[in-house]
VOLOSE-957721 format. One record per atom (N, C-alpha, C): residue number from 0; residue in one letter; atom name; x, y, z. Coordinates in Angstrom, 3 decimals, padded with zeros to 6 digits. Layout:
<sites>
k,r,a,c1,c2,c3
NUM,A,CA,X,Y,Z
...
</sites>
This chain:
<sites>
k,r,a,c1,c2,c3
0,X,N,-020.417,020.900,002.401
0,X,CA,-019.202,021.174,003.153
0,X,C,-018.585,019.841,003.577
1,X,N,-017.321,019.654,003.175
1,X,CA,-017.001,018.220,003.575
1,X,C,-016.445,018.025,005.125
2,X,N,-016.659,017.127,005.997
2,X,CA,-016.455,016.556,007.288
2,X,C,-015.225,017.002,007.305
3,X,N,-014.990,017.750,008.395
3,X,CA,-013.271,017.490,009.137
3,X,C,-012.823,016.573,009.070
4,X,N,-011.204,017.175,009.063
4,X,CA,-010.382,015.968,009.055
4,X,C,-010.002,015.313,010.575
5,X,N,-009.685,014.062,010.653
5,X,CA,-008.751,013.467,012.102
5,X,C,-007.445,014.182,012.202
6,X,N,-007.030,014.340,011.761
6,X,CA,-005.372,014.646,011.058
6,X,C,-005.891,016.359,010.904
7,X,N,-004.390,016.736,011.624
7,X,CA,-003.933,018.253,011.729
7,X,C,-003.918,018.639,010.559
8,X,N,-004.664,020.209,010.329
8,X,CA,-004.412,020.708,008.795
8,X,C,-002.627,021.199,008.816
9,X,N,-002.711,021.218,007.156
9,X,CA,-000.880,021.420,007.303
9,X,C,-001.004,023.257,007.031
10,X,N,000.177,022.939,007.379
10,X,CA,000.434,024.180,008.128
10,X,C,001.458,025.143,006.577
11,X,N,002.681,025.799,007.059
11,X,CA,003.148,026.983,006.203
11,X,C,004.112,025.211,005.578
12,X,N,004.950,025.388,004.320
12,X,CA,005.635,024.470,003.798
12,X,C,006.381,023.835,004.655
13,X,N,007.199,024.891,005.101
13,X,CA,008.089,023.914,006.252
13,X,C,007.961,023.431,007.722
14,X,N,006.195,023.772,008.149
14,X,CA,005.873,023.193,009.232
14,X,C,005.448,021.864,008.829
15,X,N,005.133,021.490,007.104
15,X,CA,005.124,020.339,006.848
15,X,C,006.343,019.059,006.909
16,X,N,007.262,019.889,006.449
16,X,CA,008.173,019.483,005.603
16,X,C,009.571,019.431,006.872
17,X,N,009.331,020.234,007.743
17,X,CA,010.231,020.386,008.847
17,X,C,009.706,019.887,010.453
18,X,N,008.473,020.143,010.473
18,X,CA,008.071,019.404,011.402
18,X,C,007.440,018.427,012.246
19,X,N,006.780,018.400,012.928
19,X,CA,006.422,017.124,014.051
19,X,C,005.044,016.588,013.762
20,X,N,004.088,017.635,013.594
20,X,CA,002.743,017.445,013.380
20,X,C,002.339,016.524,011.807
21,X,N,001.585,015.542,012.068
21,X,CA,001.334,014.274,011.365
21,X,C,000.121,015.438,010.653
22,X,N,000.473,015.439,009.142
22,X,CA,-000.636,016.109,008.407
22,X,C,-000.580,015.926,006.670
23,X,N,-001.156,014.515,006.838
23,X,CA,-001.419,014.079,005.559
23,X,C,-001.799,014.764,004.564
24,X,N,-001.350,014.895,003.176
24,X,CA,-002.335,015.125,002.280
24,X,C,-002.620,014.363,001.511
25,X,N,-003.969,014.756,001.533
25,X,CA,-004.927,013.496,000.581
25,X,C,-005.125,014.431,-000.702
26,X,N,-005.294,013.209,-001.901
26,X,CA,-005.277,013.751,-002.978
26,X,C,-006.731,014.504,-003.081
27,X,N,-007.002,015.134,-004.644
27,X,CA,-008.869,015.148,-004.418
27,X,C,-009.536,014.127,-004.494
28,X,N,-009.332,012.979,-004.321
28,X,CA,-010.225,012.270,-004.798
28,X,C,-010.070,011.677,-002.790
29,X,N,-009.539,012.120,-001.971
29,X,CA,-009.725,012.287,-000.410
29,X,C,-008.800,010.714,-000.611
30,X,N,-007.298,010.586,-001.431
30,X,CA,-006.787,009.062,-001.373
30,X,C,-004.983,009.561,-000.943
31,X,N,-004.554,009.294,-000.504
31,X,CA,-003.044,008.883,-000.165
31,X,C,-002.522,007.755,-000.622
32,X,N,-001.332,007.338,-001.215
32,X,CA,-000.668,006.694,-001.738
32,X,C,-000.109,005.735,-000.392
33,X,N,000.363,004.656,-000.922
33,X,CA,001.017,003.737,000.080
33,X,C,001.747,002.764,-000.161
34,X,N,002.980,002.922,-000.441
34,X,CA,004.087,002.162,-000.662
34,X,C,004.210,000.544,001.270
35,X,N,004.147,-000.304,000.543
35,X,CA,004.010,-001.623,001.757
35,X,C,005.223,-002.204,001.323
36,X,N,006.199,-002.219,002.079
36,X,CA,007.754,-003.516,002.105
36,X,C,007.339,-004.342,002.974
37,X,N,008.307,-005.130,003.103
37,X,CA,008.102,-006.881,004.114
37,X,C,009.714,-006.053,005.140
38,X,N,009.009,-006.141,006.003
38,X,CA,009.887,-005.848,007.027
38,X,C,011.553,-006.165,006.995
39,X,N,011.339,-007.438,007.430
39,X,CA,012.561,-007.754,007.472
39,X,C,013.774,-007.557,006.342
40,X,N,013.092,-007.984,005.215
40,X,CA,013.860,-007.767,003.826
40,X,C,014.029,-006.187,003.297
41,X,N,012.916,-005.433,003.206
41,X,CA,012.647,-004.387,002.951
41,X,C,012.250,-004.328,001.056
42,X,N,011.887,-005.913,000.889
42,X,CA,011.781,-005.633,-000.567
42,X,C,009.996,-004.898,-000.567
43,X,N,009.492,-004.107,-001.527
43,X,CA,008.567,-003.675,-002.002
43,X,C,007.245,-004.704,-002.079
44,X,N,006.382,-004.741,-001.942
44,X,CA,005.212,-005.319,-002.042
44,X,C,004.526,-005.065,-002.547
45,X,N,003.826,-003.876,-002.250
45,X,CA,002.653,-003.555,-003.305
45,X,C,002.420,-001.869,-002.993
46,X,N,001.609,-001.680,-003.905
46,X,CA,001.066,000.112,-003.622
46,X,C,000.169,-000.069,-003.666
47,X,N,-000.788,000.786,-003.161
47,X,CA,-002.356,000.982,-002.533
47,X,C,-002.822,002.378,-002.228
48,X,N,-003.700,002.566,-002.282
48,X,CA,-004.338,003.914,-001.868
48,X,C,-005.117,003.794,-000.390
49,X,N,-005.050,004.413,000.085
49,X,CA,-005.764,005.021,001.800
49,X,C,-006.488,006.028,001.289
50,X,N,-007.561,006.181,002.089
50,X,CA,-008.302,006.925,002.626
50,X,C,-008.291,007.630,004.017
51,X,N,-009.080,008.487,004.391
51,X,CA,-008.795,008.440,006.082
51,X,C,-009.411,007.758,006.713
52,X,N,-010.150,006.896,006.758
52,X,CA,-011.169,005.941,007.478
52,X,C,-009.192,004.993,007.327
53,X,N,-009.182,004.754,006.019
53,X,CA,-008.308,003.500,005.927
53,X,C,-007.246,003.851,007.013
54,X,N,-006.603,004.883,006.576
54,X,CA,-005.260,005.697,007.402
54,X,C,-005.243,005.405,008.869
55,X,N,-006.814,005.861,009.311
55,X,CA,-006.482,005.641,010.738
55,X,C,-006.882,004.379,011.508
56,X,N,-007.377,003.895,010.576
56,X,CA,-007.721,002.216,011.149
56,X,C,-006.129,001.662,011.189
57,X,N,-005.672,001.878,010.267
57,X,CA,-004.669,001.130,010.312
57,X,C,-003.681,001.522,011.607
58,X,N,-003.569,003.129,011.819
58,X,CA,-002.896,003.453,012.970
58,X,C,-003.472,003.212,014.071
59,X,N,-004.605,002.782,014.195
59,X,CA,-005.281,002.490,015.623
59,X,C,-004.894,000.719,015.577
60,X,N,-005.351,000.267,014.894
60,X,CA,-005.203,-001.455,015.001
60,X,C,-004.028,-001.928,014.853
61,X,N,-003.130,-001.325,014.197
61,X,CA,-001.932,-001.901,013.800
61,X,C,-001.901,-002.532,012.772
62,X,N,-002.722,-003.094,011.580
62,X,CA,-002.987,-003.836,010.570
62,X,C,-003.284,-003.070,009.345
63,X,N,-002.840,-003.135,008.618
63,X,CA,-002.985,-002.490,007.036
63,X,C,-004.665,-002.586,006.693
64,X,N,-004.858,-001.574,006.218
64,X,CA,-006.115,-001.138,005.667
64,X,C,-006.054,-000.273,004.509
65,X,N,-006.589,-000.637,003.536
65,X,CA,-006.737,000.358,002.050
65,X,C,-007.878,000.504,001.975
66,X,N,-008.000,001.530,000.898
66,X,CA,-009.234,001.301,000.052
66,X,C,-009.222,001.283,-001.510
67,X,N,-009.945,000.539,-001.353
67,X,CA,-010.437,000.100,-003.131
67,X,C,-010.602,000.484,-003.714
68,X,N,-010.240,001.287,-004.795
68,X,CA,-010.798,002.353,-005.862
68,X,C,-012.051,001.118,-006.489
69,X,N,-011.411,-000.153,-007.046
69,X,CA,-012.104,-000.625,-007.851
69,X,C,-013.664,-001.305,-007.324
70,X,N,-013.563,-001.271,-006.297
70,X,CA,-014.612,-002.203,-004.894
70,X,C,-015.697,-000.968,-004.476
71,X,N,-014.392,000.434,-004.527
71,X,CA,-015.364,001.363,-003.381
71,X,C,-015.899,000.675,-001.906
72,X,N,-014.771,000.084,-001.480
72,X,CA,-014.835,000.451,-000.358
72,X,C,-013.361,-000.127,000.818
73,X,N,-013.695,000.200,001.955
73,X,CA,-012.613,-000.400,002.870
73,X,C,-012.048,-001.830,002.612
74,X,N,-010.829,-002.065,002.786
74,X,CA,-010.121,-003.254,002.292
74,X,C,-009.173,-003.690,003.609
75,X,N,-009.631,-004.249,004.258
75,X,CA,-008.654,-004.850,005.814
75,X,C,-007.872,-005.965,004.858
76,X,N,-006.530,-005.589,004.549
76,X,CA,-005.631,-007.056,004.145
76,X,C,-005.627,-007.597,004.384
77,X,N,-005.922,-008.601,003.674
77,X,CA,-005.649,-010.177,004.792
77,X,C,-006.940,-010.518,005.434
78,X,N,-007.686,-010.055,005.357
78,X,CA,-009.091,-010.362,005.774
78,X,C,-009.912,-011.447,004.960
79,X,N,-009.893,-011.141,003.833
79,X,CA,-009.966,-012.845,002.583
79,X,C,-009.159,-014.116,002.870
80,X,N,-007.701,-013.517,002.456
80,X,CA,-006.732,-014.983,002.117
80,X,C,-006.406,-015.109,003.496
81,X,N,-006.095,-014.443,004.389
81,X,CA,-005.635,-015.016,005.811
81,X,C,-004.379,-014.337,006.315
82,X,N,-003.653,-013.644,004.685
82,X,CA,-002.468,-013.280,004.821
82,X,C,-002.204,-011.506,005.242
83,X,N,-002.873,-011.404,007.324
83,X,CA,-003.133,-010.087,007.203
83,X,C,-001.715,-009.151,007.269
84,X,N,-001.507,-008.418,007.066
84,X,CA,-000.342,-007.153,007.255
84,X,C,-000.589,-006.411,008.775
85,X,N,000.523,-007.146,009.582
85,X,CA,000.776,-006.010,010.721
85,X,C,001.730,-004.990,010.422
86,X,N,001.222,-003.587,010.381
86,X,CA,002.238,-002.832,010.471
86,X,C,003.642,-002.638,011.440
87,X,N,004.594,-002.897,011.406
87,X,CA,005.873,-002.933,012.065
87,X,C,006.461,-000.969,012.425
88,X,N,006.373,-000.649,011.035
88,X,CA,006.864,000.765,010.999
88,X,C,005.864,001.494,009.750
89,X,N,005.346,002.594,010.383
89,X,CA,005.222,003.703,009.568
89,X,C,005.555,004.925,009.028
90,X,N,006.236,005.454,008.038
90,X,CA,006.710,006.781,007.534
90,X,C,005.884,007.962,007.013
91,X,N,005.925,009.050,006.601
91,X,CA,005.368,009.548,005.140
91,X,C,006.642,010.172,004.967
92,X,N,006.381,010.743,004.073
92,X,CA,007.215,011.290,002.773
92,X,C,007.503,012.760,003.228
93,X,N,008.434,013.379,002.845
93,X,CA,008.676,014.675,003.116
93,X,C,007.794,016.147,002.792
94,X,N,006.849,015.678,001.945
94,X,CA,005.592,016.692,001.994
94,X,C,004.459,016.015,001.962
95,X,N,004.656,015.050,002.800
95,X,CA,003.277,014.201,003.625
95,X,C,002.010,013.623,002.636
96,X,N,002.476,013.056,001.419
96,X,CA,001.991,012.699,000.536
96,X,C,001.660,011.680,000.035
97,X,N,002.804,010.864,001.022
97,X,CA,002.918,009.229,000.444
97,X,C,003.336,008.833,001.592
98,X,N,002.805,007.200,001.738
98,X,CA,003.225,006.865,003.396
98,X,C,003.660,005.589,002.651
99,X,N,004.733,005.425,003.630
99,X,CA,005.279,003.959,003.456
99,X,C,005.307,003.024,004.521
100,X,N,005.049,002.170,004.349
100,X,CA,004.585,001.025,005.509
100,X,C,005.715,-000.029,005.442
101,X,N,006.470,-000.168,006.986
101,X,CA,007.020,-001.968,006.951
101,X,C,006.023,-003.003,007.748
102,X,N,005.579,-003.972,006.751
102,X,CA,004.860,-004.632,007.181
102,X,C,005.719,-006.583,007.698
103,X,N,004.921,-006.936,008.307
103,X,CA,005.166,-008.380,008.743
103,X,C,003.719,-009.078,008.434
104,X,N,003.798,-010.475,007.280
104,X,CA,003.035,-010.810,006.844
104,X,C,002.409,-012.304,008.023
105,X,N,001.395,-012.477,008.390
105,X,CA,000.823,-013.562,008.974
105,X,C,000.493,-014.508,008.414
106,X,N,001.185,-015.801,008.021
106,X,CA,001.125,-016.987,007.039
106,X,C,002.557,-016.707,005.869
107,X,N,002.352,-016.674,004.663
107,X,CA,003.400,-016.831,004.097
107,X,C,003.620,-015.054,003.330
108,X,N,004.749,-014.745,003.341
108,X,CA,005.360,-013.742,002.877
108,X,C,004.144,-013.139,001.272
109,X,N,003.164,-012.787,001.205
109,X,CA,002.302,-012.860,-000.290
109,X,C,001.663,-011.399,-000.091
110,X,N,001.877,-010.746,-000.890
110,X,CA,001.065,-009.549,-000.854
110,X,C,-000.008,-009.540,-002.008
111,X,N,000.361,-010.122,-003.093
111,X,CA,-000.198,-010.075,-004.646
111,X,C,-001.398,-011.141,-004.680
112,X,N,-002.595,-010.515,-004.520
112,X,CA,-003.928,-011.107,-005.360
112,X,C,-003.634,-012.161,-006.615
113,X,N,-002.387,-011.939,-007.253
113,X,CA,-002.475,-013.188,-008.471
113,X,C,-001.765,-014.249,-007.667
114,X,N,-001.074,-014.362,-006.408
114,X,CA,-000.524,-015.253,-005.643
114,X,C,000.987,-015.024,-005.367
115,X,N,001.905,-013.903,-005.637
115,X,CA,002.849,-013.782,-005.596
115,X,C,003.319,-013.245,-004.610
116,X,N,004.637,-013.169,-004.380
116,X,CA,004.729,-012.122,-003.088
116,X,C,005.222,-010.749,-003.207
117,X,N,005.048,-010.557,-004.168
117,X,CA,004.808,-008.841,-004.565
117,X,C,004.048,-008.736,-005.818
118,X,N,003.694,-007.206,-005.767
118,X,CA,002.538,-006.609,-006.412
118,X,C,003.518,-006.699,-008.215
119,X,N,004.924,-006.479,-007.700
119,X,CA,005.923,-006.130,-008.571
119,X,C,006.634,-007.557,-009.168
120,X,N,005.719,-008.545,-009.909
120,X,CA,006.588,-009.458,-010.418
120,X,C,007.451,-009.398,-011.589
121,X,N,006.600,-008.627,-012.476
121,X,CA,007.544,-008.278,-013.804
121,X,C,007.750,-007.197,-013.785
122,X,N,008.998,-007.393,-015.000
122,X,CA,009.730,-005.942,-015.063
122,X,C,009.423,-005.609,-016.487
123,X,N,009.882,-004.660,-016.699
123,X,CA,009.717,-004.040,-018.235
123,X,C,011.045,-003.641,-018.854
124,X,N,011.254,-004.147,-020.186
124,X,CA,012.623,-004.272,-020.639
124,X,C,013.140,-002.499,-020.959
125,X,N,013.738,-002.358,-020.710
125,X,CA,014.758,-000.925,-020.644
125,X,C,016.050,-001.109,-022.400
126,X,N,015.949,-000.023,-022.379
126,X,CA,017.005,000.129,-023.871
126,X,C,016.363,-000.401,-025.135
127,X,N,015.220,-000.792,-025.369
127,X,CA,014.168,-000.931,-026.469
127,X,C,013.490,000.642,-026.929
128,X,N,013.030,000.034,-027.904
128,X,CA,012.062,001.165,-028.258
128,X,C,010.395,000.515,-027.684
129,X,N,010.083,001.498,-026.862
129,X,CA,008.462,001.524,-026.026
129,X,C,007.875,001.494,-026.999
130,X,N,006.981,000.730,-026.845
130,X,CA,005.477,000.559,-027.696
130,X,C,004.532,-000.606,-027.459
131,X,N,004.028,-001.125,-028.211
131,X,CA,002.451,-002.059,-027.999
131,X,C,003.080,-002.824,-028.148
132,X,N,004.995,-003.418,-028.395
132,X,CA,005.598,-004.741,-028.790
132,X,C,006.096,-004.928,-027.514
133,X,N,006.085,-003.917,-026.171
133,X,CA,006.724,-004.379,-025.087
133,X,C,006.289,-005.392,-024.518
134,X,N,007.151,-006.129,-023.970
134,X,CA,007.031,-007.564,-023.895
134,X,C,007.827,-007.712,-022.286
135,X,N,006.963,-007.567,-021.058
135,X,CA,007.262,-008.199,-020.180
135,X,C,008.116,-009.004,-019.816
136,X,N,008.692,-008.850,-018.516
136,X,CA,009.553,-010.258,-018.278
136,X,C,008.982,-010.741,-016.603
137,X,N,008.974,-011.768,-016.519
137,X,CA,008.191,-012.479,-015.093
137,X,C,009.541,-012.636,-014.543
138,X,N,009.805,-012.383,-013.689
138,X,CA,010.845,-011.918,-012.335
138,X,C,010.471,-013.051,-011.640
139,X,N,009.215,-012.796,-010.972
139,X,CA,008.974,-014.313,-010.175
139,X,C,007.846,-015.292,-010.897
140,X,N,008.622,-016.470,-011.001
140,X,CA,007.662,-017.418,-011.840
140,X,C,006.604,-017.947,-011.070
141,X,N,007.171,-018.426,-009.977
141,X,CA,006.434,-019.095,-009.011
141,X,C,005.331,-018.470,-007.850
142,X,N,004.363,-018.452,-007.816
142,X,CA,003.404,-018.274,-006.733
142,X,C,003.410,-018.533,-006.081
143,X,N,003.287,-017.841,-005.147
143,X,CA,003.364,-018.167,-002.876
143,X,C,002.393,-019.223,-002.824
144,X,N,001.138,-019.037,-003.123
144,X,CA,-000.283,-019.255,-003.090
144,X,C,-000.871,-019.452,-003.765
145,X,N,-002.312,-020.097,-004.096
145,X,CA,-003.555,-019.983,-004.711
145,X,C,-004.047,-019.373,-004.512
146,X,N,-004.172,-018.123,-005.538
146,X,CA,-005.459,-017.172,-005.090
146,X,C,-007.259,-017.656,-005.418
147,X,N,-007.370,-019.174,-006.179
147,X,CA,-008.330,-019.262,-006.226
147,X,C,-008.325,-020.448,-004.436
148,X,N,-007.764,-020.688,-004.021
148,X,CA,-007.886,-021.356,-002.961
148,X,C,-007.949,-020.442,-001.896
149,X,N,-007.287,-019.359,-001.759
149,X,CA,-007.044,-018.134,-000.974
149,X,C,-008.450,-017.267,-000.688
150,X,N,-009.176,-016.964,-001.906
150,X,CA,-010.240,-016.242,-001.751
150,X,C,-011.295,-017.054,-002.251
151,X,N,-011.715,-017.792,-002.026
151,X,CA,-012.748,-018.797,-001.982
151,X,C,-013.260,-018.968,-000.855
152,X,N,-013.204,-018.309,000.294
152,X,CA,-013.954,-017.909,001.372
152,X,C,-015.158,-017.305,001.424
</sites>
């Protein structure tokens, strides 16, 4: 039998969808989606998955928390490179599915593990024909950071 949840079960569609009560849904695999912008700008950063351990750490501390599919386990941002995420504002989505976070970064604007400041550096060319010849384009050339200097802690 799996543990209760923290978080209110949801209710008829539109007590979700219409009202007040905070009632996540987690996928099966017990993960929520999480769209992170940079506050001020509102450009995109990165996506991540939560858990509820993650979910509510983050609403209790104020600081972004994921979890790792690839690690299996809790991920406090910014806890490696230095560069942690205070949450500013939190949303979800209209059938409580996806939460979106404005964050304010501590040190330099970097969300991206390869050193960038988003998760989203390249784009993918549009009006081609899709296949194994798609060919990337790097949006941002330049790196915020060293991620081998960053996580070498």
């Amino acid at each position: 039998m799996p543990a209760a949840s923290l978080f209110a079960e949801p209710g008829s569609r539109e007590e979700v969808e219409s009202g007040t009560s905070f009632t996540p849904r987690f996928n099966a695999d017990g993960l929520i989606g999480c769209i992170t912008c940079e506050a001020e700008s509102g450009d995109v950063l990165m996506f991540a998955w939560m858990n509820e351990e993650a979910l509510r750490k983050t609403i209790e501390t104020g600081q972004a928390h994921y979890w790792s599919r690839s690690r299996r386990e809790l991920w406090h941002k910014g806890a490696t490179s230095g560069m942690v995420q205070n949450v500013v504002e939190m949303r979800i989505d209209c059938d409580q599915d996806t939460i979106l976070m404005k964050v304010r970064i501590d040190g330099p604007v970097a969300a991206c593990h390869m050193g960038y400041r988003s998760c989203f550096y390249r784009s993918v060319p549009l009006g081609g024909k899709a296949g194994p010849d798609t060919v990337l384009h790097f949006e941002d050339t330049d790196p915020v950071f060293d991620p081998d200097e960053a996580y070498r802690r």
